[in-house]
PyMOL Python script that loads the backbone (N, CA, C, O; Angstrom):
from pymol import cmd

cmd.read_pdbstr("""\
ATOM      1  N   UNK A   1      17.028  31.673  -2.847  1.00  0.00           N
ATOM      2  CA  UNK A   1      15.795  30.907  -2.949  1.00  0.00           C
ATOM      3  C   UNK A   1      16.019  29.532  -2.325  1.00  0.00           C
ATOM      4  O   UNK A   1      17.154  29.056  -2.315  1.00  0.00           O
ATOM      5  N   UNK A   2      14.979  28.874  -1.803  1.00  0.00           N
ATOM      6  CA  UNK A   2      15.219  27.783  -0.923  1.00  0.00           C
ATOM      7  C   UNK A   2      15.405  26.306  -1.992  1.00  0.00           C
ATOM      8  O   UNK A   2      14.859  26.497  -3.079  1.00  0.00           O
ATOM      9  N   UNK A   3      15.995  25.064  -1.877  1.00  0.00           N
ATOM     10  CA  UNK A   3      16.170  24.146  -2.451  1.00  0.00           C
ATOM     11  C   UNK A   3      15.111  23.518  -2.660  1.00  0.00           C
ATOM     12  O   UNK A   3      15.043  22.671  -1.770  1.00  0.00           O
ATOM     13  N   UNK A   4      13.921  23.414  -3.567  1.00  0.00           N
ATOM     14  CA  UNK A   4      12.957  22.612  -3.518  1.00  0.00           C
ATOM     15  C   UNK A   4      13.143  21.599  -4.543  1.00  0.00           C
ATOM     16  O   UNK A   4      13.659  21.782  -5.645  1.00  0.00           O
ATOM     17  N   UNK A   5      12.573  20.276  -3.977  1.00  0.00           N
ATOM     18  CA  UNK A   5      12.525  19.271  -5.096  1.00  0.00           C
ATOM     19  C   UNK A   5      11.991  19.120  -6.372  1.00  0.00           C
ATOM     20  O   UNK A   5      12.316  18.454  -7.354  1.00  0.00           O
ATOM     21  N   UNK A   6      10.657  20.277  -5.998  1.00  0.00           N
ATOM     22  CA  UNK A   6      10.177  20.515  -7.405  1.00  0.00           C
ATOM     23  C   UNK A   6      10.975  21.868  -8.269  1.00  0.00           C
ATOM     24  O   UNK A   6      11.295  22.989  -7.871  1.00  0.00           O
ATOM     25  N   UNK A   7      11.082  21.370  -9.262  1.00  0.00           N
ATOM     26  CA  UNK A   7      11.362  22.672 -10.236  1.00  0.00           C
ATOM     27  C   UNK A   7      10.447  23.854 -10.702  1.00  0.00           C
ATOM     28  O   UNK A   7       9.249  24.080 -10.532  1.00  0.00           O
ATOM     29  N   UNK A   8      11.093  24.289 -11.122  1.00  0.00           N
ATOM     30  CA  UNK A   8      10.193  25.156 -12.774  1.00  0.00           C
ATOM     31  C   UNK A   8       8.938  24.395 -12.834  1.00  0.00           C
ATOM     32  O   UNK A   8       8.929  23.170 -12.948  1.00  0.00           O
ATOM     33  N   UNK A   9       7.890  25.108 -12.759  1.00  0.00           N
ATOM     34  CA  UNK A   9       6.652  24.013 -13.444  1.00  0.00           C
ATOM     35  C   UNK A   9       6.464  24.462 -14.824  1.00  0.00           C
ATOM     36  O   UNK A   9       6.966  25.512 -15.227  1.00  0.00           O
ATOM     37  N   UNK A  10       5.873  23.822 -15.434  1.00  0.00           N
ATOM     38  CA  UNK A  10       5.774  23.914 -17.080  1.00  0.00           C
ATOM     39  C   UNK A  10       3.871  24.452 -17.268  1.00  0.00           C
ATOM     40  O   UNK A  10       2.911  24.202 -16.539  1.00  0.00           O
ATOM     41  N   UNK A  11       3.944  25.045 -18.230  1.00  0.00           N
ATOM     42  CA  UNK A  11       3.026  25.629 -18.820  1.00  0.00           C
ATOM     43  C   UNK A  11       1.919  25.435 -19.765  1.00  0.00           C
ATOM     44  O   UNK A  11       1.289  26.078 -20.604  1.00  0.00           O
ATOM     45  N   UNK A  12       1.980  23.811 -19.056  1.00  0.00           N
ATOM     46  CA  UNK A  12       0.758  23.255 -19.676  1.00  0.00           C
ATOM     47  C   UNK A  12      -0.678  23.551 -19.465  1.00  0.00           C
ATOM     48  O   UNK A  12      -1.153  24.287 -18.600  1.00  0.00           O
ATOM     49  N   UNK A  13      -1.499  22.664 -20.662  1.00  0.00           N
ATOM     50  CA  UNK A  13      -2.627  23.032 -20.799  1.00  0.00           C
ATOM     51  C   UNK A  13      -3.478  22.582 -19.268  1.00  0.00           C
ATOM     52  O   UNK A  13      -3.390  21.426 -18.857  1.00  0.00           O
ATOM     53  N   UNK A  14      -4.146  23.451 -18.646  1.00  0.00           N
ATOM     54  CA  UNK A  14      -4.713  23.411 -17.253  1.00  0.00           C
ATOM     55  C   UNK A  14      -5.336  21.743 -17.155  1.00  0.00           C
ATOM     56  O   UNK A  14      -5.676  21.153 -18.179  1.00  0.00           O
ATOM     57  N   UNK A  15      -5.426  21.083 -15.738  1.00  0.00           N
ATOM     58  CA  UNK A  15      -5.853  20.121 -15.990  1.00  0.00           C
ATOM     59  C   UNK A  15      -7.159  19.882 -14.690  1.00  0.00           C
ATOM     60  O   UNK A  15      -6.883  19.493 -13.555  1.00  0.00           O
ATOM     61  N   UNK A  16      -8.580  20.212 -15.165  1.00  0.00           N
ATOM     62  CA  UNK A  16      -8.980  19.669 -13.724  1.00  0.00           C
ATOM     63  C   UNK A  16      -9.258  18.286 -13.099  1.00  0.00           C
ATOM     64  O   UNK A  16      -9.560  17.190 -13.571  1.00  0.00           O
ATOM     65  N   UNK A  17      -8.961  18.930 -11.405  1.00  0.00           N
ATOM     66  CA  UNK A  17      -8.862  18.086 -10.143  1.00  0.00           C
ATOM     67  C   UNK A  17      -9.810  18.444  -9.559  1.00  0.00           C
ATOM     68  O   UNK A  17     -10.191  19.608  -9.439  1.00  0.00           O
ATOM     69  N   UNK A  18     -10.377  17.335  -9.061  1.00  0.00           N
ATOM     70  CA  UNK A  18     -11.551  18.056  -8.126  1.00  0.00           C
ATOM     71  C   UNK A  18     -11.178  16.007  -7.062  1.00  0.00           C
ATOM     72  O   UNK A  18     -11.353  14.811  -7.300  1.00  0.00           O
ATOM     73  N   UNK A  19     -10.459  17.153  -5.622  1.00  0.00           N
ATOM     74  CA  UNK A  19     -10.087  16.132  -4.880  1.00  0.00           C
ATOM     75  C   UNK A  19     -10.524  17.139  -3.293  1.00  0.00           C
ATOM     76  O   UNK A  19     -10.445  18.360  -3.158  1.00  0.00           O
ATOM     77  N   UNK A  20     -10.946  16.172  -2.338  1.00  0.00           N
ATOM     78  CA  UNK A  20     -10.872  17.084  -0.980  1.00  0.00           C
ATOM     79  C   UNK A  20      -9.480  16.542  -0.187  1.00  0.00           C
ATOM     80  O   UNK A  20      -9.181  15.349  -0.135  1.00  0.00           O
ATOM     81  N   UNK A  21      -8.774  17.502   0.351  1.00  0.00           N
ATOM     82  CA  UNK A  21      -7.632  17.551   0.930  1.00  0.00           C
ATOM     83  C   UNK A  21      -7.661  17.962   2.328  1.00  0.00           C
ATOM     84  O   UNK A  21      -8.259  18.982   2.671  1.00  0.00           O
ATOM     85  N   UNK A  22      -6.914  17.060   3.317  1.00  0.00           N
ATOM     86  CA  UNK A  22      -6.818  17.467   4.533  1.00  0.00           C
ATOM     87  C   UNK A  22      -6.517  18.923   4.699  1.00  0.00           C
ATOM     88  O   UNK A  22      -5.652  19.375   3.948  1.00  0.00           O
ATOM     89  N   UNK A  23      -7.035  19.667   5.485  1.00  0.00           N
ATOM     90  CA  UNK A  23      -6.684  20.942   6.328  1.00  0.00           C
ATOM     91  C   UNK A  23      -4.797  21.098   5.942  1.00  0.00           C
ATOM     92  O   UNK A  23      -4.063  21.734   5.186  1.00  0.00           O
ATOM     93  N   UNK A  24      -4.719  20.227   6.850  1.00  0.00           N
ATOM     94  CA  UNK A  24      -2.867  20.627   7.321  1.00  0.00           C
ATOM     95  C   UNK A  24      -2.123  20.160   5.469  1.00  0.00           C
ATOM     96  O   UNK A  24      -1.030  20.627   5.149  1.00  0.00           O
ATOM     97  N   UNK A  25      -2.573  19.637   4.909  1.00  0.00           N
ATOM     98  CA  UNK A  25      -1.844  18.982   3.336  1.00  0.00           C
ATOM     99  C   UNK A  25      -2.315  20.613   2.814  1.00  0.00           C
ATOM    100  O   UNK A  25      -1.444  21.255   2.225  1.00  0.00           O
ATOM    101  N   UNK A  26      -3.515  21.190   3.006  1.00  0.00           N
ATOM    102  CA  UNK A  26      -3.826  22.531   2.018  1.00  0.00           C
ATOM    103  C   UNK A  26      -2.638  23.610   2.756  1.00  0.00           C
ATOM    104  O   UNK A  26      -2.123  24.537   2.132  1.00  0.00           O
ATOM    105  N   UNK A  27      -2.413  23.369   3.815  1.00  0.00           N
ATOM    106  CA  UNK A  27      -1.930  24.679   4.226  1.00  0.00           C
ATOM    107  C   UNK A  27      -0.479  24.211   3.886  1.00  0.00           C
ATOM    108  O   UNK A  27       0.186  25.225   3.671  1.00  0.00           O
ATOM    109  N   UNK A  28       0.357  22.970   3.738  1.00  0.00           N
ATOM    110  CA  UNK A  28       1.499  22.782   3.438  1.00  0.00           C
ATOM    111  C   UNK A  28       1.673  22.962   2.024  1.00  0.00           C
ATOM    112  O   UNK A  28       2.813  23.352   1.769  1.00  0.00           O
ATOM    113  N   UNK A  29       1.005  22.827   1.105  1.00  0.00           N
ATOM    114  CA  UNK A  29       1.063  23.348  -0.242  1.00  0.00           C
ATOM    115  C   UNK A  29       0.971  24.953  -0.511  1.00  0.00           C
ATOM    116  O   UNK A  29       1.543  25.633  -1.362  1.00  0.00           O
ATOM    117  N   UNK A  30       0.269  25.231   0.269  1.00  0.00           N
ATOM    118  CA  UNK A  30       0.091  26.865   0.140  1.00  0.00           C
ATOM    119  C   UNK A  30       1.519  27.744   0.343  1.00  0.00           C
ATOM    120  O   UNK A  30       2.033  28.720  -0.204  1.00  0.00           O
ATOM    121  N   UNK A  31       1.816  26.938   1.315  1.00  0.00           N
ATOM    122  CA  UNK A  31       3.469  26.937   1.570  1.00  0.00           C
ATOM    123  C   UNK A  31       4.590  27.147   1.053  1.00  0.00           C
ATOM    124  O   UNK A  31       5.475  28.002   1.077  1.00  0.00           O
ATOM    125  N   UNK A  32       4.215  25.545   0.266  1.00  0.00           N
ATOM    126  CA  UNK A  32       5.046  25.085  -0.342  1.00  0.00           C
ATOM    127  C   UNK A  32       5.221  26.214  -1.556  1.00  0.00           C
ATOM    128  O   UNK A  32       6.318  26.717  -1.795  1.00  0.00           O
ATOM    129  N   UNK A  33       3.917  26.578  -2.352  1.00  0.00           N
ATOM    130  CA  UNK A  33       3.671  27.483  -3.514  1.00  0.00           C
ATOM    131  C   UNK A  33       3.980  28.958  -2.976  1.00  0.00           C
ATOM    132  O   UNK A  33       3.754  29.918  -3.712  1.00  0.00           O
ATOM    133  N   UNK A  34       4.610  29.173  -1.405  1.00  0.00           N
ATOM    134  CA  UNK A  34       4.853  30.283  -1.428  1.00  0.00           C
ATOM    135  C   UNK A  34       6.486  30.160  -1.649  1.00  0.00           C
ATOM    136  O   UNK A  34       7.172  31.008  -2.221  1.00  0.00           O
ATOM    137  N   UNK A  35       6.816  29.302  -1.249  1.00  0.00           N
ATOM    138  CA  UNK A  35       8.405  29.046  -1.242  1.00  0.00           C
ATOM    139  C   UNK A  35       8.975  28.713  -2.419  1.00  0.00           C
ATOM    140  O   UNK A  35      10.187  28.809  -2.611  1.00  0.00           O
ATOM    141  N   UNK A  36       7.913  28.184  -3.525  1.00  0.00           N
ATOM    142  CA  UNK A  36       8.802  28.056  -4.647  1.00  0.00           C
ATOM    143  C   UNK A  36       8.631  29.578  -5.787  1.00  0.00           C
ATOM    144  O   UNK A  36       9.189  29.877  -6.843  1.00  0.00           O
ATOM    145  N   UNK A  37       7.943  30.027  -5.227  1.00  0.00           N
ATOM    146  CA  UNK A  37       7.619  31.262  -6.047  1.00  0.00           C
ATOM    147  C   UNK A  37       8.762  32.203  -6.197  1.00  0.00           C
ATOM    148  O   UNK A  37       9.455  32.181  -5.180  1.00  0.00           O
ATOM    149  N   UNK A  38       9.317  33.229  -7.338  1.00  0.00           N
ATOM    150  CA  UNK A  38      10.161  34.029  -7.422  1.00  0.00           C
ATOM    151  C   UNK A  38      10.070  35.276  -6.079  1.00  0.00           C
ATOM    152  O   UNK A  38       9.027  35.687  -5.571  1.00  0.00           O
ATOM    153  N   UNK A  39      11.103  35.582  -5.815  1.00  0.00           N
ATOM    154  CA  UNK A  39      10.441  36.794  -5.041  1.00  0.00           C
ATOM    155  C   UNK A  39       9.742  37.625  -5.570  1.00  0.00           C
ATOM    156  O   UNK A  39       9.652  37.566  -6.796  1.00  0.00           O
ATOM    157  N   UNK A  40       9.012  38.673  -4.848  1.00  0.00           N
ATOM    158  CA  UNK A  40       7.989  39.650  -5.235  1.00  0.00           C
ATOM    159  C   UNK A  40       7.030  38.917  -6.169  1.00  0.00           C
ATOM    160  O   UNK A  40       6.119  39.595  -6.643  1.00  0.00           O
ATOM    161  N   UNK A  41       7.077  38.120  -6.375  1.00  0.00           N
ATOM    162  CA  UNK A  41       5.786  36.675  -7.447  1.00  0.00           C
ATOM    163  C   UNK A  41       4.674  37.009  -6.770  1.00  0.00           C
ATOM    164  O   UNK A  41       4.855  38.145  -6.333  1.00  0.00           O
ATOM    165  N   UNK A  42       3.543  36.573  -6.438  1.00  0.00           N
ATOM    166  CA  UNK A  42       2.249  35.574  -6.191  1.00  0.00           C
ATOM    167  C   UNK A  42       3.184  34.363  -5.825  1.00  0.00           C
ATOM    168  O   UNK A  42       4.383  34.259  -6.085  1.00  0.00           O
ATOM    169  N   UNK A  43       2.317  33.410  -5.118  1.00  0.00           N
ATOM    170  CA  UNK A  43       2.294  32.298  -4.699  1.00  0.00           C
ATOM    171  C   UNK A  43       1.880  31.483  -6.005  1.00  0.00           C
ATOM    172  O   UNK A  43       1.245  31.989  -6.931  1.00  0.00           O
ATOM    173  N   UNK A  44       2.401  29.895  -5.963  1.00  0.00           N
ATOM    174  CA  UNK A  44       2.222  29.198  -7.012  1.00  0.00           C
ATOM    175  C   UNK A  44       0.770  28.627  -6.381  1.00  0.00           C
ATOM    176  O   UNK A  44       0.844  28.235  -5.216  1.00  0.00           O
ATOM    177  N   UNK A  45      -0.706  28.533  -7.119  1.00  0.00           N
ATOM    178  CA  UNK A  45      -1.932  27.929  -6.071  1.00  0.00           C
ATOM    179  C   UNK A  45      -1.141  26.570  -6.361  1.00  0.00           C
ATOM    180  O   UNK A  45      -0.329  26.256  -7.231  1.00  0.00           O
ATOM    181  N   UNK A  46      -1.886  25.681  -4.940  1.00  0.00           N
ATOM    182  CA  UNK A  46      -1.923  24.465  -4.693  1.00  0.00           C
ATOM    183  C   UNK A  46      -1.890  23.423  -5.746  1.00  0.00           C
ATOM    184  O   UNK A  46      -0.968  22.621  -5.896  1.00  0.00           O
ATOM    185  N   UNK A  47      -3.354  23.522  -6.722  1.00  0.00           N
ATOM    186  CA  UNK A  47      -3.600  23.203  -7.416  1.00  0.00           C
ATOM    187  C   UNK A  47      -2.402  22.392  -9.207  1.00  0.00           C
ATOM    188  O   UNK A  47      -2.433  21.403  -9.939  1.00  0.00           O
ATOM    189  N   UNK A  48      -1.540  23.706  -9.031  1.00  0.00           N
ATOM    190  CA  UNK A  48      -0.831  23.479  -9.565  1.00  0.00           C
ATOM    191  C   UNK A  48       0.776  22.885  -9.327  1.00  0.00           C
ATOM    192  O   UNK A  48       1.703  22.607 -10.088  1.00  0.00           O
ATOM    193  N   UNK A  49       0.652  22.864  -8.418  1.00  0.00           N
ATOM    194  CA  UNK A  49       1.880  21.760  -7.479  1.00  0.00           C
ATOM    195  C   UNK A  49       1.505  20.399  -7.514  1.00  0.00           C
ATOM    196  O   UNK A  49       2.375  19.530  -7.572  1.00  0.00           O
ATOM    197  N   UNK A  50      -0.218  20.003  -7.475  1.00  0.00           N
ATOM    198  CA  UNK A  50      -0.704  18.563  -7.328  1.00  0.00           C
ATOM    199  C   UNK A  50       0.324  17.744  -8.403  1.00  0.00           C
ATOM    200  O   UNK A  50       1.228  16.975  -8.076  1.00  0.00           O
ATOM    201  N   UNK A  51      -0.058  18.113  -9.727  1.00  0.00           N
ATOM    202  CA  UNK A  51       0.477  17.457 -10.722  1.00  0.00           C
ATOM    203  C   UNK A  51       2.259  17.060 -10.513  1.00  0.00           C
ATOM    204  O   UNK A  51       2.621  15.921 -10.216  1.00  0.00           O
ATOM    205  N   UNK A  52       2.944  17.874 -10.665  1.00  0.00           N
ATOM    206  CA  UNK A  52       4.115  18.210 -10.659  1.00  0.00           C
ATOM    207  C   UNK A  52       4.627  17.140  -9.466  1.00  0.00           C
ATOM    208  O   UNK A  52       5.609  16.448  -9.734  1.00  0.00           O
ATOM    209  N   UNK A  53       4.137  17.028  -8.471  1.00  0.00           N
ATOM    210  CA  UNK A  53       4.486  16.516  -7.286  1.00  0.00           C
ATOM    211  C   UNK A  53       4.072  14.647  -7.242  1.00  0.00           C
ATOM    212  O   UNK A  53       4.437  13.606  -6.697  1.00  0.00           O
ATOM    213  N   UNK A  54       3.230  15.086  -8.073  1.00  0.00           N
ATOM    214  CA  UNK A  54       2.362  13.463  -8.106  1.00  0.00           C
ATOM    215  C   UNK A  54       3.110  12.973  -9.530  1.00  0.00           C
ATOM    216  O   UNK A  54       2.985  11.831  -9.972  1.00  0.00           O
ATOM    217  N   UNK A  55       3.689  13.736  -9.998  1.00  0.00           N
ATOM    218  CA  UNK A  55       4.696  12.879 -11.407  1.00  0.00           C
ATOM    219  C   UNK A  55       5.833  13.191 -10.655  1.00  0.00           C
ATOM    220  O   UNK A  55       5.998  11.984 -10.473  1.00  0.00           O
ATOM    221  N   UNK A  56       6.839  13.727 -10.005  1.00  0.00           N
ATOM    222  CA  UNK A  56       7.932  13.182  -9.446  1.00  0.00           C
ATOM    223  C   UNK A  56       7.906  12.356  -8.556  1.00  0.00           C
ATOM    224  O   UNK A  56       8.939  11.690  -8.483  1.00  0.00           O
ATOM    225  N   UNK A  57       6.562  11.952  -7.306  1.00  0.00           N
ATOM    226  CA  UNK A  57       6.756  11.003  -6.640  1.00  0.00           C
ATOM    227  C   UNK A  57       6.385   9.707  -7.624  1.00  0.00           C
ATOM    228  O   UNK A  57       6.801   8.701  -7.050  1.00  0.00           O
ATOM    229  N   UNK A  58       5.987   9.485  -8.427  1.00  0.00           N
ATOM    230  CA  UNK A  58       5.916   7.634  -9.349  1.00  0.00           C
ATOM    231  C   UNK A  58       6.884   8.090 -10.247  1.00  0.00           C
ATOM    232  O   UNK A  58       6.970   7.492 -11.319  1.00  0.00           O
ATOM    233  N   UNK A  59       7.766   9.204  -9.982  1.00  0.00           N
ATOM    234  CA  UNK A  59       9.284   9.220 -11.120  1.00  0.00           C
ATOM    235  C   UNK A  59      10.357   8.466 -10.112  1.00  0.00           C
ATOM    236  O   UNK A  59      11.145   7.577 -10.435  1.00  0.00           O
ATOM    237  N   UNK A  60      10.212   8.951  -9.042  1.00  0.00           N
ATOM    238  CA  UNK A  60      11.454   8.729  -8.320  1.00  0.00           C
ATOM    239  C   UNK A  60      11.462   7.455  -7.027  1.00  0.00           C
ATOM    240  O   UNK A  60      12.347   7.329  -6.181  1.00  0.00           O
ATOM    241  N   UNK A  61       9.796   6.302  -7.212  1.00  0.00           N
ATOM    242  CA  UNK A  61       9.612   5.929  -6.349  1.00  0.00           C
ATOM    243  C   UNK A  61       9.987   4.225  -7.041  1.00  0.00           C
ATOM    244  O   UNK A  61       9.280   3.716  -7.911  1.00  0.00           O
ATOM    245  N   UNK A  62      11.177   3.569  -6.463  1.00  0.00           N
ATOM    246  CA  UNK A  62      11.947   2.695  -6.835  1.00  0.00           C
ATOM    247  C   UNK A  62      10.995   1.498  -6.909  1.00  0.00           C
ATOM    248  O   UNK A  62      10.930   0.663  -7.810  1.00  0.00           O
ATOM    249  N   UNK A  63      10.370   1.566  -5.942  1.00  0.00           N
ATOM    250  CA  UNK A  63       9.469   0.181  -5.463  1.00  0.00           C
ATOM    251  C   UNK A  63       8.427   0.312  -6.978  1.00  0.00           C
ATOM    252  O   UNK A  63       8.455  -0.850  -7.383  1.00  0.00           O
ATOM    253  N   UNK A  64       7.959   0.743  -7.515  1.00  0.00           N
ATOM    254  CA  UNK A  64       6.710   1.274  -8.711  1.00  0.00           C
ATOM    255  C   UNK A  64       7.675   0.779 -10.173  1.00  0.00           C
ATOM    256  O   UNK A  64       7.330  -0.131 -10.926  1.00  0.00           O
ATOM    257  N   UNK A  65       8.776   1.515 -10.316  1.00  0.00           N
ATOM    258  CA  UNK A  65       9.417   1.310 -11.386  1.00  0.00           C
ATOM    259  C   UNK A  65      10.023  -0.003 -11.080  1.00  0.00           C
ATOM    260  O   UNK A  65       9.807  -0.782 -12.008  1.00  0.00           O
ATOM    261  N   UNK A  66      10.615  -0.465 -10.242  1.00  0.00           N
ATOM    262  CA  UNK A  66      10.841  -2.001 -10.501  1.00  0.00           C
ATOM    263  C   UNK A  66       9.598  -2.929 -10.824  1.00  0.00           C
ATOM    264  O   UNK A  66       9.794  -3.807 -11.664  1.00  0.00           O
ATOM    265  N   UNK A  67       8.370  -2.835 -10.263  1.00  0.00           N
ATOM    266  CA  UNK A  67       7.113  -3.116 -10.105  1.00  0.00           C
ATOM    267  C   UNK A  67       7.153  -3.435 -11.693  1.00  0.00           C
ATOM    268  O   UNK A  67       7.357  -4.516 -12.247  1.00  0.00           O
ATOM    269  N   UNK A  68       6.862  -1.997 -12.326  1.00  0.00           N
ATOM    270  CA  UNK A  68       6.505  -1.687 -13.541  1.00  0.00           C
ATOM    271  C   UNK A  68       7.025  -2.456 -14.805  1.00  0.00           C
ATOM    272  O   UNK A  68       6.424  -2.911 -15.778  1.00  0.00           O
ATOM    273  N   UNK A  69       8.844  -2.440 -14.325  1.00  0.00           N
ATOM    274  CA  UNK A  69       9.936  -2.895 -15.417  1.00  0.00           C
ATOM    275  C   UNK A  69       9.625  -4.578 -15.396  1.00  0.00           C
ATOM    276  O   UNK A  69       9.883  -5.182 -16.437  1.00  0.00           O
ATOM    277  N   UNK A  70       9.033  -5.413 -14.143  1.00  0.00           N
ATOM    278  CA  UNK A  70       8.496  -7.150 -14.235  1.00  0.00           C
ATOM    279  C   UNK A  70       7.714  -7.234 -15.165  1.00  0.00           C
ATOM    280  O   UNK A  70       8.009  -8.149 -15.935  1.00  0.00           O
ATOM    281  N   UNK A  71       6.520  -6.470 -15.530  1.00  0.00           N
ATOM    282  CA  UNK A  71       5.546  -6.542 -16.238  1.00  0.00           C
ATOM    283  C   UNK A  71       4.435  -6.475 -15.777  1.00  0.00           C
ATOM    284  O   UNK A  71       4.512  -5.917 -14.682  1.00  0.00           O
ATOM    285  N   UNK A  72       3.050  -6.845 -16.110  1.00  0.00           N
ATOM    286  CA  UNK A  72       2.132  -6.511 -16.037  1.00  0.00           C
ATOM    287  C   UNK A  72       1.881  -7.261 -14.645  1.00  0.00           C
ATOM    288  O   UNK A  72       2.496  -8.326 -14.605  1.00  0.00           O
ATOM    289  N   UNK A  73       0.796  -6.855 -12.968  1.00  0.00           N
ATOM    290  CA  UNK A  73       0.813  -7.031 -12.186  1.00  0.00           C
ATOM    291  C   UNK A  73      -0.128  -8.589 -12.220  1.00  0.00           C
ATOM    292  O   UNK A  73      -1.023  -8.410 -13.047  1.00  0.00           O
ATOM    293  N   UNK A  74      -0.198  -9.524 -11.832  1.00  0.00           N
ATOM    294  CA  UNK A  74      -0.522 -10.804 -11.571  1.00  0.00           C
ATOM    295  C   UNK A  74      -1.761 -10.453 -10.624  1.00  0.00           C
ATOM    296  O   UNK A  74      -1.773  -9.569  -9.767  1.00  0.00           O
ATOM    297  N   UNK A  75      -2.980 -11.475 -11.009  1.00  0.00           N
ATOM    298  CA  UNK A  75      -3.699 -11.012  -9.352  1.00  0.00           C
ATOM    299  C   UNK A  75      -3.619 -11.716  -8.347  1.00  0.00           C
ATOM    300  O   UNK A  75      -3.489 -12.940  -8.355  1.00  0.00           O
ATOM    301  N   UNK A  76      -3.714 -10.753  -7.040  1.00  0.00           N
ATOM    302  CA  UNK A  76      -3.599 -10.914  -6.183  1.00  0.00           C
ATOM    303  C   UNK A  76      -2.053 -10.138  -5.547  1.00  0.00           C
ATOM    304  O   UNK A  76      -1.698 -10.072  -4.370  1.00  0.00           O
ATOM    305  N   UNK A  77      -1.314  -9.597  -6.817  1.00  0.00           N
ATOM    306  CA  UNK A  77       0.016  -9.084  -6.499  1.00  0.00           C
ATOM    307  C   UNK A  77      -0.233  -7.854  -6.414  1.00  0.00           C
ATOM    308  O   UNK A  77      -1.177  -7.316  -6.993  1.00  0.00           O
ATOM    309  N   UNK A  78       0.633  -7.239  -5.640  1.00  0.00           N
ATOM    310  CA  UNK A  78       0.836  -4.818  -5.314  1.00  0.00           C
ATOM    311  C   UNK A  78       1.524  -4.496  -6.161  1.00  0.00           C
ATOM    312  O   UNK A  78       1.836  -3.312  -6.287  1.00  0.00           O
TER     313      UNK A  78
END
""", "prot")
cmd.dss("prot")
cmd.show_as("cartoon", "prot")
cmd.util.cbc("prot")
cmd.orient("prot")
């Protein structure tokens, strides 16, 4: 099976999204949910990669958590 960054997804309670997505981002998830799937599986839908993917990128994105750990953002500050 190929190395993906995402894991195991978990079996939570469904959550809806209602977002429009570029062409080429739908077909790279479709992808993506075919590659993380067990063999002989179904594909994982899109849908359920959003989450998973959008909590490891503000898990692992340094610039956000230092951001975060200053305190509350000042205005006029990113």
């Amino acid at each position: 099976m190929t190395k993906l960054k995402l894991g195991p997804l978990s079996d939570d309670k469904p959550v809806k999204l209602t977002v429009e997505l570029p062409a080429e981002l739908h077909r790279s998830l479709v992808e993506y949910g075919r590659l993380l799937a067990d063999p002989g599986s179904p594909p994982v839908e899109p849908i359920r990669l959003v989450i998973p993917m959008l909590e490891r990128f503000i898990a692992t994105d340094r610039g956000f958590a230092k951001a975060r750990r200053s305190g509350p953002a000042t205005k006029g500050s990113v």
